[in-house]
C-alpha positions as CSV (number, residue, x, y, z in Angstrom):
1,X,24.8,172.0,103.7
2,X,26.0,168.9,101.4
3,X,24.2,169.9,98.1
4,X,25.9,170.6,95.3
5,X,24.8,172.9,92.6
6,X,24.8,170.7,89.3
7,X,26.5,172.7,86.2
8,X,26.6,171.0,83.1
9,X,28.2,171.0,80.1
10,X,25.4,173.9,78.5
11,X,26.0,175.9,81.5
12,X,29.6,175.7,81.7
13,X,29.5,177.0,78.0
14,X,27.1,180.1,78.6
15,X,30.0,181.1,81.4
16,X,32.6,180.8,78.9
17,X,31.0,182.6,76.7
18,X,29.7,185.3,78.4
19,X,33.4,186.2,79.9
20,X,34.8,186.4,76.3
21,X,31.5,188.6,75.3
22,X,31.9,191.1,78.0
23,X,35.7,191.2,78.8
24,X,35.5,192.0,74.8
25,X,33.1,194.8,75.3
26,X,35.3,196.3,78.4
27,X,38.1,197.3,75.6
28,X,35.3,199.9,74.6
29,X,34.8,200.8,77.9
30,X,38.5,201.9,78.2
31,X,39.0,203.1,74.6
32,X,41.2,206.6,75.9
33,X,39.5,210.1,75.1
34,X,41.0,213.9,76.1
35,X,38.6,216.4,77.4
36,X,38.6,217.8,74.0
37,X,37.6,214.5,72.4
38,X,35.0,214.0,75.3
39,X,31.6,212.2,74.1
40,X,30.5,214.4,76.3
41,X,31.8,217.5,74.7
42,X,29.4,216.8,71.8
43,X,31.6,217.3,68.8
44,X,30.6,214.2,67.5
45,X,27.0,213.9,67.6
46,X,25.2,210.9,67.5
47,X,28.1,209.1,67.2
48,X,29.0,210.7,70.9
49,X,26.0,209.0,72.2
50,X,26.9,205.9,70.5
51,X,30.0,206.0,73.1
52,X,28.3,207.0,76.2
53,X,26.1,203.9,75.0
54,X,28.8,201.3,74.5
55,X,31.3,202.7,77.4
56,X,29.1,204.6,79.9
57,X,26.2,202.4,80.3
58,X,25.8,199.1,78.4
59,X,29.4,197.0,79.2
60,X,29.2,198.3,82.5
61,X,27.7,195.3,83.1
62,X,30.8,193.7,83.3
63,X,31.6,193.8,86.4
64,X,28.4,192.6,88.7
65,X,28.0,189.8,86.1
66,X,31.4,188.7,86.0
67,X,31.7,188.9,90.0
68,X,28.7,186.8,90.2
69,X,30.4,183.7,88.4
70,X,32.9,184.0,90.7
71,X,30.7,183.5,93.7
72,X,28.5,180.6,91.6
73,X,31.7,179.0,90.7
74,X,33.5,179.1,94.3
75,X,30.4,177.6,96.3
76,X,29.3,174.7,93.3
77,X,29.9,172.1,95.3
78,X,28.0,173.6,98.4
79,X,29.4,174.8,101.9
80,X,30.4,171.6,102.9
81,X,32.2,171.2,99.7
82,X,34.6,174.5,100.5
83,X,37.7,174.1,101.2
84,X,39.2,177.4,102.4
85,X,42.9,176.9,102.5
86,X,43.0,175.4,99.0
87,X,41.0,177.7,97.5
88,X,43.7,180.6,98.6
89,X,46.5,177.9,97.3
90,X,44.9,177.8,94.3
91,X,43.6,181.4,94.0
92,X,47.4,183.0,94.7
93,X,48.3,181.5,91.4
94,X,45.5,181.4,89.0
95,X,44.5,185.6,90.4
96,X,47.1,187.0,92.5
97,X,50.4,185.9,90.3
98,X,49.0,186.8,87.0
99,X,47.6,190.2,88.7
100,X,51.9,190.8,89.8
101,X,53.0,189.8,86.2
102,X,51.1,191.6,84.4
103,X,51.0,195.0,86.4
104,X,54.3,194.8,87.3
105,X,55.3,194.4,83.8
106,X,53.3,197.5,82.6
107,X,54.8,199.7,85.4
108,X,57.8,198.6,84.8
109,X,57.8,199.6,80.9
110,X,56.1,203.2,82.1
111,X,58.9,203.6,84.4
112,X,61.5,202.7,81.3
113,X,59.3,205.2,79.1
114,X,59.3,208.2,81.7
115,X,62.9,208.1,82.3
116,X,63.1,209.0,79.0
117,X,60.8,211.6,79.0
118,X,58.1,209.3,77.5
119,X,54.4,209.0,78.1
120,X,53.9,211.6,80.8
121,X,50.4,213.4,80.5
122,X,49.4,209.8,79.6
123,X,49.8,207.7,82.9
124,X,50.6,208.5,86.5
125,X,54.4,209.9,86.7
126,X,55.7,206.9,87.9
127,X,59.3,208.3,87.8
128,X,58.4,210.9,90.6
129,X,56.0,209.0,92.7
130,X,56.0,208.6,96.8
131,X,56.6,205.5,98.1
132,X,52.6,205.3,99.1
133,X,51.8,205.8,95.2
134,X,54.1,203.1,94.4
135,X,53.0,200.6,97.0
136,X,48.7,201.6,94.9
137,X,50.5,201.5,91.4
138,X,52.2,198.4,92.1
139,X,49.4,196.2,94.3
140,X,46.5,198.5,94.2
141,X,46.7,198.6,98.4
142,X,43.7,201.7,99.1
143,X,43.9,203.1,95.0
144,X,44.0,202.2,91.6
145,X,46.8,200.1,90.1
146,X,49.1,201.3,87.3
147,X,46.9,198.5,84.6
148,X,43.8,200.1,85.9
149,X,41.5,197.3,85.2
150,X,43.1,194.8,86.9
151,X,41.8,196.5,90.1
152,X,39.0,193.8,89.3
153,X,41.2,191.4,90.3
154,X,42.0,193.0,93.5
155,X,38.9,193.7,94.5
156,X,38.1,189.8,93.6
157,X,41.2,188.1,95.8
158,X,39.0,190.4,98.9
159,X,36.1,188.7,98.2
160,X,37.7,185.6,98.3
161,X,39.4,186.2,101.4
162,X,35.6,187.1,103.0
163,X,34.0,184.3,101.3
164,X,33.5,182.4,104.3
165,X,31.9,185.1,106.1
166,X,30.2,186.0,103.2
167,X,28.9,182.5,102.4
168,X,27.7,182.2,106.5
169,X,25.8,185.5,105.9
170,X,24.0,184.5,102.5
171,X,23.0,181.1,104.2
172,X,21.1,182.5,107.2
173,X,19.9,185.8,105.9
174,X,20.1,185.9,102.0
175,X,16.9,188.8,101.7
176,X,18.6,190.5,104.3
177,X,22.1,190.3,103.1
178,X,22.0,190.9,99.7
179,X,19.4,193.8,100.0
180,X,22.1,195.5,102.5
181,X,25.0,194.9,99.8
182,X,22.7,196.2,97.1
183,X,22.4,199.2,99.3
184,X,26.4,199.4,99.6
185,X,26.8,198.9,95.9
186,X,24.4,201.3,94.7
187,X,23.5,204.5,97.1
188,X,26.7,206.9,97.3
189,X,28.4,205.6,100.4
190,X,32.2,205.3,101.1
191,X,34.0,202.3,99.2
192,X,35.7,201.3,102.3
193,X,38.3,198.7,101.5
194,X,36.9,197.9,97.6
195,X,37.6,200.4,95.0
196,X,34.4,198.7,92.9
197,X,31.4,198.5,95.6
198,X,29.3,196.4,92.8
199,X,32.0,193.8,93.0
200,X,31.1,192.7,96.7
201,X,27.2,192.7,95.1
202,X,28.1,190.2,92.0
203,X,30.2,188.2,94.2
204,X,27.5,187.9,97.5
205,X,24.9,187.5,94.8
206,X,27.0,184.4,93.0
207,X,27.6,183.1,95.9
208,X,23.5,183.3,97.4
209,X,22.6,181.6,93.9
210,X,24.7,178.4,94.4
211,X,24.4,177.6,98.1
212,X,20.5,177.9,98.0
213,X,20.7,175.4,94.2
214,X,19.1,178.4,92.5
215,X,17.9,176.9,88.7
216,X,19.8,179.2,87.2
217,X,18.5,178.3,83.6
218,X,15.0,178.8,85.0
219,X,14.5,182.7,83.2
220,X,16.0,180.7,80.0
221,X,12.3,180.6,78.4
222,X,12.1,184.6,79.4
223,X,15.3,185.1,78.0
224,X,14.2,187.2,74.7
225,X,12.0,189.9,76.7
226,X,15.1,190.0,79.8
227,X,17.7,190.8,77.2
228,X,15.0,193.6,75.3
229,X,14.7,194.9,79.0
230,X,17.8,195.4,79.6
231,X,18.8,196.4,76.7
232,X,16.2,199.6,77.3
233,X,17.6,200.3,80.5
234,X,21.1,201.1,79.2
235,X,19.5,202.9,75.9
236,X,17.5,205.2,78.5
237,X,20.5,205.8,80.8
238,X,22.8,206.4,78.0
239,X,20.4,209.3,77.1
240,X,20.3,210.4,80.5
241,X,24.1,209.9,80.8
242,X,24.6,212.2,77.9
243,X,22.4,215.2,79.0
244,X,24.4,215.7,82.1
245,X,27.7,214.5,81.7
246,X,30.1,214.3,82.6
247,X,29.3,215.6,85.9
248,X,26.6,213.5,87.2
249,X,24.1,214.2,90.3
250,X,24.2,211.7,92.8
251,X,20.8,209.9,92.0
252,X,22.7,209.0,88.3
253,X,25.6,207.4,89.7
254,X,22.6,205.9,91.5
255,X,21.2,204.8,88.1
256,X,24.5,203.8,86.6
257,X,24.9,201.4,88.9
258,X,21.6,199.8,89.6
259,X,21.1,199.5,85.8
260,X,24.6,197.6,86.1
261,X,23.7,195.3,88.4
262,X,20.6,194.3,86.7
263,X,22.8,193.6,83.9
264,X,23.5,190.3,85.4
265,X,20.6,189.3,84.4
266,X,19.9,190.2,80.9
267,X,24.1,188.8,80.0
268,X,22.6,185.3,81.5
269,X,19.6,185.7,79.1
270,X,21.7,186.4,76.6
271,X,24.1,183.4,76.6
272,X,21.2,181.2,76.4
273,X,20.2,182.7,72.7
274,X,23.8,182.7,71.6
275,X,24.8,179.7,72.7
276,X,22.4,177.8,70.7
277,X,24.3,179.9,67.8
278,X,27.6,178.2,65.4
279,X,29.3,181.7,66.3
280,X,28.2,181.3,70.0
281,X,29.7,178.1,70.6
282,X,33.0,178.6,68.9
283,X,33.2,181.5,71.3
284,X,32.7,180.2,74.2
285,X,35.6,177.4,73.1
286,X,38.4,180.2,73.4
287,X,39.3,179.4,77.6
288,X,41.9,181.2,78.8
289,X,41.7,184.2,75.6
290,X,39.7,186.2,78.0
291,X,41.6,186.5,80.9
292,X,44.7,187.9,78.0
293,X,42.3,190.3,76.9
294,X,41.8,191.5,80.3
295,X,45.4,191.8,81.7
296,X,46.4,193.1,78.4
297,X,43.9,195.4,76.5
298,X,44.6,198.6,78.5
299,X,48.6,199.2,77.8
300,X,47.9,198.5,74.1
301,X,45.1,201.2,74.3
302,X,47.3,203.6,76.1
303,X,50.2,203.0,73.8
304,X,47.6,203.4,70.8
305,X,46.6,206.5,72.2
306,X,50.6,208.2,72.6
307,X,50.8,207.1,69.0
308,X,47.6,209.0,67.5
309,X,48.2,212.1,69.7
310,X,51.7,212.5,67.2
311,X,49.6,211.5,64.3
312,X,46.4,212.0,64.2
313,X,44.3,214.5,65.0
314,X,41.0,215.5,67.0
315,X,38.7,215.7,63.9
316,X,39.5,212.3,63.0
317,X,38.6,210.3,66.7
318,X,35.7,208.4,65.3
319,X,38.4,206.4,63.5
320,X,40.9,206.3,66.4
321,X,37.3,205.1,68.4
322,X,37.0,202.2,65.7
323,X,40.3,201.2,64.7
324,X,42.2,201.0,68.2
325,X,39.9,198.7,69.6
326,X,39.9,196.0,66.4
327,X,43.7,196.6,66.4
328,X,44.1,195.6,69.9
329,X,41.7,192.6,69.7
330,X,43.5,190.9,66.7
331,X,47.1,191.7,68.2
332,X,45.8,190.0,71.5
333,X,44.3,187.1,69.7
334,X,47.7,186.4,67.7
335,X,49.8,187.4,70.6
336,X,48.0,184.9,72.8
337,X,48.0,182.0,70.1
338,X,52.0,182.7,70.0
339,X,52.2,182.4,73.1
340,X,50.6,179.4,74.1
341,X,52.3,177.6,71.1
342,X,55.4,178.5,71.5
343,X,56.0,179.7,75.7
344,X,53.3,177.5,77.2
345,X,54.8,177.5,80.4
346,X,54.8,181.3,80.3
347,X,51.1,181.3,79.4
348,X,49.7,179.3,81.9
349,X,51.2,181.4,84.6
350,X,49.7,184.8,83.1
351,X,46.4,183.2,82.3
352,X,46.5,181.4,85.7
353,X,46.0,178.0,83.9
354,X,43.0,179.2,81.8
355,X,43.6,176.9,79.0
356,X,41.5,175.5,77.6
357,X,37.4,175.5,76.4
358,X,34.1,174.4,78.4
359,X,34.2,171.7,80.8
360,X,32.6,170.5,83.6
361,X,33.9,172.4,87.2
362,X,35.4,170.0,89.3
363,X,36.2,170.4,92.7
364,X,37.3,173.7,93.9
365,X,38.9,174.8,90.7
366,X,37.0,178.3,89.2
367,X,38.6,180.2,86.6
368,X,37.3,183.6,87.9
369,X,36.7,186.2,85.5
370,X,37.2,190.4,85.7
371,X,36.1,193.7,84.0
372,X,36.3,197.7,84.9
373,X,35.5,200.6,83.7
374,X,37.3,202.9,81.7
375,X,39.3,205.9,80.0
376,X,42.2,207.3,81.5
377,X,41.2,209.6,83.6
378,X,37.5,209.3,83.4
379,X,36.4,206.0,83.5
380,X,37.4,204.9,86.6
């Protein structure tokens, strides 16, 4: 197969934008709670269900849709097009370097912290872990890795190592395929070798939609009605969500992640009615800010968290729920401005070369995107 799937400059923008829209979102998703500030506990009331809303059910998304750009991206230029060995080359620094750095860095400052009797209760005791925890702390090998939500990235660098197999498969049998990996991703089977089964889904799904030329602006006239659907789907889950939790029967995980996955959807309707907006297009200008956000969001969160617990107090968590998460996004804003001014050489090794705004994807290049899910404990 010679075809290549034809992205231009509109597309290219919706992409951008919708990584910056729903990496933003995943700092809800990981905003840190104890049990006795639970949204599930109920203390809250409505404003409980606006979290199981926000963090349990609608950014959840995140992580199908953002796999599935991934997959478009790789295959663009078609099967012929693929060029395994330099997509590794170039996928060891623009995923796996930044995913050493920036983990690394975090366990490393945890480690500092806990020898001096620092931050324990908070993160995994680092200080007195096996050499089996370190190896899942450090490069996420079978568990979850200190920055928990870079296990996206993980999870993605597997996908790109199948993505041969994975393309074969999706060009012979796509019904067949993707129906057996929405079955993986959604009924309550063993991970296996992915800590996020809805990754391999996104990914497969990306990866179906560019080698068979999908139009994928061909819902864009249904966009208003896919984005009110979907939109319902997480309001009625989030109501579900909150009458059981935080315990939930097998046929709501179920749920969760099916509503997830059709997520993908209503985030590409959506990027068609922003993008058309001022706001919209500025945001999808911002390149590499999203990957920052990503890497970084989750030890400012924690740290935000360690600070609170010695001044705040459980009464007062709807303003810890607001206030942390604007904090971190302007000090990650600012933080990545400095650094690209002033350590550009530093910046494009933790953003993996995600520089600058929309353009038109050339050759093998992809700038792949991430999410997770979130608090400390319970949002894994």
């Amino acid at each position: 197969m010679t075809d290549t799937v034809d992205i231009d400059a509109t597309v290219s923008q919706r992409i951008n934008l919708m990584r910056i829209v729903l990496i933003s979102g995943i700092i809800l998703v990981h905003v840190p709670y104890d049990p006795a500030t639970s949204p599930y506990a109920g203390q809250f009331g409505g404003f409980d269900w606006l979290r199981v809303f926000l963090g349990d059910s609608l950014f959840r998304i995140g992580v199908p849709c953002l796999s599935a750009i991934s997959g478009y991206l790789l295959f663009q230029r078609g099967f012929a097009g693929f060029d395994y060995r330099r997509t590794l080359r170039t996928k060891a620094s623009t995923i796996l370097v930044p995913f050493l750095l920036w983990n690394t860095a975090f366990l490393l400052l945890v480690l500092a912290a806990q020898s001096r009797g620092i931050g324990f209760g908070y993160l995994p005791d680092v200080l007195n872990a096996t050499p089996r925890e370190w190896m899942n702390l450090s490069f996420a090998i079978e568990a979850w890795p200190v920055n928990i939500p870079l296990y996206f990235l993980r999870d993605l660098l597997l996908c790109l190592l199948l993505s041969p197999l994975i393309a074969i498969a999706v060009l012979r049998y796509p019904r067949t395929v993707l129906a057996l990996m929405l079955a993986y991703a959604v009924l309550p089977l063993p991970n296996g070798i992915f800590l996020k089964k809805s990754i391999l889904f996104g990914f497969s799904f990306g990866v179906c939609a560019a080698l068979h030329r999908v139009d994928i602006r061909r819902l864009d006239r249904f966009a208003v009605p896919l984005v009110l659907a979907v939109l319902t789907m997480a309001v009625a889950l989030s109501l579900v969500l909150f009458a059981f939790g935080p315990q939930f029967p097998a046929w709501l995980d179920m749920l969760r992640s099916l509503t997830a996955i059709a997520g993908i959807f209503g985030a590409w309707a959506l990027s068609a009615l922003l993008v058309r907006t001022a706001q919209g297009a500025a945001l999808a200008k911002l390149g590499g800010l999203s990957f920052w956000i990503f890497c970084a969001h989750y030890p400012l969160l924690v740290l935000f968290w360690m600070v609170w617990n010695r001044l705040g107090s459980a009464g007062d968590y709807p303003l810890f729920y607001v206030a942390s998460p604007l904090l971190a996004f302007v000090i990650l804003v600012v933080s990545h401005a400095a650094a690209r001014r002033f350590t550009p050489s530093l910046h494009a090794i933790l953003t993996g070369r995600r520089l600058g705004g929309p353009r038109a994807p050339t050759g093998q290049r992809q700038h792949p995107p991430m999410e997770p899910s979130g608090s400390i404990a319970q949002r894994r």
